[in-house]
C-alpha positions in Angstrom: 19.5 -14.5 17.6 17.6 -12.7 20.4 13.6 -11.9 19.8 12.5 -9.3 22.0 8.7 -9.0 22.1 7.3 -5.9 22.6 10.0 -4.1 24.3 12.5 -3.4 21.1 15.7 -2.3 23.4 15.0 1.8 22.6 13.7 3.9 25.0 9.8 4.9 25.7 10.0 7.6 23.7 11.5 6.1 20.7 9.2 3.2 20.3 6.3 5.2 20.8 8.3 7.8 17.7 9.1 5.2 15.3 5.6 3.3 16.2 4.3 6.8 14.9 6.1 7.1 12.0 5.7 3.3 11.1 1.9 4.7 10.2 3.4 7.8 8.6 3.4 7.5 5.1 5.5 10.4 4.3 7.6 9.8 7.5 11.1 10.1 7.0 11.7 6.8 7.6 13.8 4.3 5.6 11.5 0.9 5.3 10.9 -2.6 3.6 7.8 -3.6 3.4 6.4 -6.8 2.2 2.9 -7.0 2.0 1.1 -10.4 0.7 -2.7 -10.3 -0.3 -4.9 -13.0 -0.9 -8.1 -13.0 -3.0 -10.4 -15.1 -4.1 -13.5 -16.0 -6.0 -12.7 -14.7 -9.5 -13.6 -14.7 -12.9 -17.0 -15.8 -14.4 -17.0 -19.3 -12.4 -16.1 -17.4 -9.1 -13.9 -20.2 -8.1 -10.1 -18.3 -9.5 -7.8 -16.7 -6.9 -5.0 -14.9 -6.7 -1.7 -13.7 -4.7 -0.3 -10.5 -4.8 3.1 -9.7 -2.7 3.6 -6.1 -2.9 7.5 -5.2 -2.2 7.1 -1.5 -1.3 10.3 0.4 -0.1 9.9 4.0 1.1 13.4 6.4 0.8 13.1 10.0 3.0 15.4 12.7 1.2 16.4 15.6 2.9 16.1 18.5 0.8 16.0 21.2 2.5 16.0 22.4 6.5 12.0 22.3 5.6 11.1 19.9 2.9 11.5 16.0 3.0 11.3 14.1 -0.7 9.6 10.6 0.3 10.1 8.2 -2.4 7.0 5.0 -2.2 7.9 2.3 -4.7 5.2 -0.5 -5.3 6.3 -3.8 -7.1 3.8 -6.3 -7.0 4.2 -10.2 -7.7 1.8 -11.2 -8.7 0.6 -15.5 -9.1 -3.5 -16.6 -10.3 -5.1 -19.6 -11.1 -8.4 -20.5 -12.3 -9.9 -16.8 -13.7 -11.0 -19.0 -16.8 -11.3 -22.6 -17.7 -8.6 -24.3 -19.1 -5.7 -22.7 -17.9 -5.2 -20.1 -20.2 -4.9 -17.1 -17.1 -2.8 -19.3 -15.1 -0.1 -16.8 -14.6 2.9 -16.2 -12.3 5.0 -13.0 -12.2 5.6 -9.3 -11.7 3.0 -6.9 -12.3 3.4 -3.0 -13.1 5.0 -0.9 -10.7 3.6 2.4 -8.9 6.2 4.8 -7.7 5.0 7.6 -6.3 7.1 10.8 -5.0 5.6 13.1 -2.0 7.0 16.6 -1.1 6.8 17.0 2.4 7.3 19.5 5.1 9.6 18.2 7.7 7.4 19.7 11.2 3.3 19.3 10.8 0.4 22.3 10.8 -0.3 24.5 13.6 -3.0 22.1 14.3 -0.7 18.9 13.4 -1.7 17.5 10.0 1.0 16.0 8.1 0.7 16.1 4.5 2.9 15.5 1.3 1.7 15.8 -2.3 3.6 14.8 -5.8 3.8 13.0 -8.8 2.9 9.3 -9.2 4.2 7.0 -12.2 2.7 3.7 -13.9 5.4 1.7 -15.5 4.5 -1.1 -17.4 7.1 -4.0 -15.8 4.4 -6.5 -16.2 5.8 -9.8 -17.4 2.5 -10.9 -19.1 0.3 -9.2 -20.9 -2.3 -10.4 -18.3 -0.3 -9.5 -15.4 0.1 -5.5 -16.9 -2.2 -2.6 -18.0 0.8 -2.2 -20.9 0.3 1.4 -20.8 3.0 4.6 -18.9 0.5 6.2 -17.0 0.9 9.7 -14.7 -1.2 11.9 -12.6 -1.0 14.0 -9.0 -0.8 11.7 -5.3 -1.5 13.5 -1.9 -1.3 12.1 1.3 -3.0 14.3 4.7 -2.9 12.8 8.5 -3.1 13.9 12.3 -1.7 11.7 14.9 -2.3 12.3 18.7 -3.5 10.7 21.9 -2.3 6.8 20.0 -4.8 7.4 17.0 -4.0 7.7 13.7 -6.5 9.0 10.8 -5.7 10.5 7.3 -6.0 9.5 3.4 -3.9 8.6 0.7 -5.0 9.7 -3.0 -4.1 9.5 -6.2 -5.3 9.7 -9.6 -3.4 8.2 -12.7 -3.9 8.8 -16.5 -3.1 7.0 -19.3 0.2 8.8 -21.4 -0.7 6.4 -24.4 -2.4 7.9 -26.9 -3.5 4.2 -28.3 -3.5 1.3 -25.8 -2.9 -2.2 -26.6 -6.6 -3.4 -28.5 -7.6 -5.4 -25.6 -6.9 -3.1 -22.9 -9.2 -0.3 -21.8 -6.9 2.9 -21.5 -5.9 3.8 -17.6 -7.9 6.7 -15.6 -8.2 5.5 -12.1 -8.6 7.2 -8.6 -7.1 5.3 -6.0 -8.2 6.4 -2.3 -6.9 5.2 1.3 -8.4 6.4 4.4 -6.9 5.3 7.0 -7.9 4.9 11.2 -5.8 3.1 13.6 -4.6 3.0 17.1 -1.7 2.2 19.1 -1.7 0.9 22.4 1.4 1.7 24.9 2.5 -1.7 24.2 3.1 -0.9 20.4 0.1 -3.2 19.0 -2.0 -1.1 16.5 -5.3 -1.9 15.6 -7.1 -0.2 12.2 -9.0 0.0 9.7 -8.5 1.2 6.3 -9.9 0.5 2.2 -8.3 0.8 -0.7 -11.0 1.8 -3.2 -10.3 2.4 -7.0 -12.7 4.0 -9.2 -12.0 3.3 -13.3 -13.5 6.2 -15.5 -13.6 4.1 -17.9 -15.7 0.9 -17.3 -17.2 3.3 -14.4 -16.2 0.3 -12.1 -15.2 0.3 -8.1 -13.0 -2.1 -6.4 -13.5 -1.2 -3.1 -12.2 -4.1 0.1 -12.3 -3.1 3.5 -8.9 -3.8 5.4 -8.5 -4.6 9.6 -5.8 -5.5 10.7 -3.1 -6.2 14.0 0.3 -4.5 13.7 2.9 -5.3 16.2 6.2 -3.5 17.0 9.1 -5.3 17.8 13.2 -6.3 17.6 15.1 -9.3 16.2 18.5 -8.8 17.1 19.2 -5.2 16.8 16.8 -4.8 13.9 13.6 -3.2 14.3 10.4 -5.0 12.5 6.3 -4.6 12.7 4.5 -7.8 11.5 0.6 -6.9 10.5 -1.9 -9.3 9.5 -5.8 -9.6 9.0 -8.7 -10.2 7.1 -10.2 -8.1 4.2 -13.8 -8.0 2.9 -14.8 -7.1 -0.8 -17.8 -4.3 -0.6 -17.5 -3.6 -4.7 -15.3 -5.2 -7.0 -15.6 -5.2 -10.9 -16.8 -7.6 -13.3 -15.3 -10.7 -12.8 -12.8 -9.0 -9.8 -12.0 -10.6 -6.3 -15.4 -11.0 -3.9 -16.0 -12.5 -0.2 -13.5 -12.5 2.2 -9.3 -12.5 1.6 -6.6 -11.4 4.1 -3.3 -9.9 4.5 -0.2 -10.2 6.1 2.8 -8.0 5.8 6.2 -7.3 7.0 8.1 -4.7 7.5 11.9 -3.9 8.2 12.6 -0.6 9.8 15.6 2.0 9.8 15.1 4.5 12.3 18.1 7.2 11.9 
């Protein structure tokens, strides 16, 4: 098995395409990522942590000689330790799942913004009630970005309501914003370096979870498969009552399809 590090065996003008679209969210790109997060200092002792591996494939659909359909699943698995004394939150498994559909236009503005916009879903696939919100949950996603001269800047939004008239007793019913700005950029030798949160505000206990992302991407080829590997650290700014604080970090992994 051949590793070929940074030149992936397409030409120039290729790698520096699908290192594009490997920042795109609505690019029509088929792609596997994997995407581990580690937090820590939680509960009321500040001494839980937790592991959350997101599996997040994106499917492009060709609808139209205009319009792409760019389907964004997000399944995390989740594992914690330690949110209380005695064990009782000690739990492994799969969390709720996020999918998320963008309507795209296949060529950018005038003045070259991307953009896509849809529906996004809550599905209640957790395996434990401490692992799920329990609740079907809805509500509009947009994403907007301009890439030129290697950078890379945009947002991804989203808000999602509740569709249960009565949650579970000891859950507060969902109505969260979820935003993603996003700045990065990529050097000729495919290495990105950016910068992006992933704040969430809850209407409902008025609380913000809110850590600051950097991280190292790097395109490359193992075999005749295209990959990027990222990794870095994260810093919590806000989190809520008894959420994640200090310093975490990421790593993810990602398998490419370029058509």
């Amino acid at each position: 098995m051949a590793i070929i590090w940074p030149d992936i065996g397409l030409s120039a003008d290729s790698q520096a395409e699908l290192a594009k679209q490997a920042l795109n969210p609505v690019a029509a790109l088929y792609s596997v990522p994997i995407q581990y997060n580690w937090n820590q200092k939680l509960g009321p002792s500040g001494k839980g942590y937790q592991s959350v591996t997101n599996l997040q494939p994106v499917l492009p659909f060709s609808l139209n000689e205009e319009w792409n359909l760019i389907s964004r699943t997000i399944l995390p698995v989740i594992e914690q330790h330690g949110l209380v004394s005695g064990g009782q939150s000690d739990k492994s498994g799969i969390g709720d799942i996020t999918q998320s559909f963008f309507f795209s236009p296949k060529h950018p503005t005038a003045s070259g913004w991307i953009w896509g916009a849809g529906p996004a879903f809550l599905v209640p696939t957790g395996s434990d009630t401490l692992l799920s919100g329990e609740q079907w949950g809805a509500g509009p996603t947009v994403v907007a970005l301009k890439q030129s001269n290697g950078w890379t800047r945009g947002i991804l939004a989203n808000h999602i309501w509740s569709l249960e008239n009565s949650p579970p007793d000891d859950k507060d019913k969902i109505n969260q914003t979820f935003m993603q700005p996003f700045f990065s950029y990529t050097t000729h030798t495919y290495t990105t370096y950016g910068i992006n949160t992933e704040s969430t505000y809850d209407s409902q206990t008025w609380e913000w979870s809110v850590p600051i992302n950097l991280f190292v991407t790097q395109l490359f080829k193992v075999a005749h498969q295209p990959l990027s590997l990222q990794a870095g650290p994260r810093y919590w700014v806000d989190s809520p009552k008894d959420g994640a604080e200090g310093w975490g970090g990421r790593v993810a992994f990602t398998l490419l399809f370029p058509k």
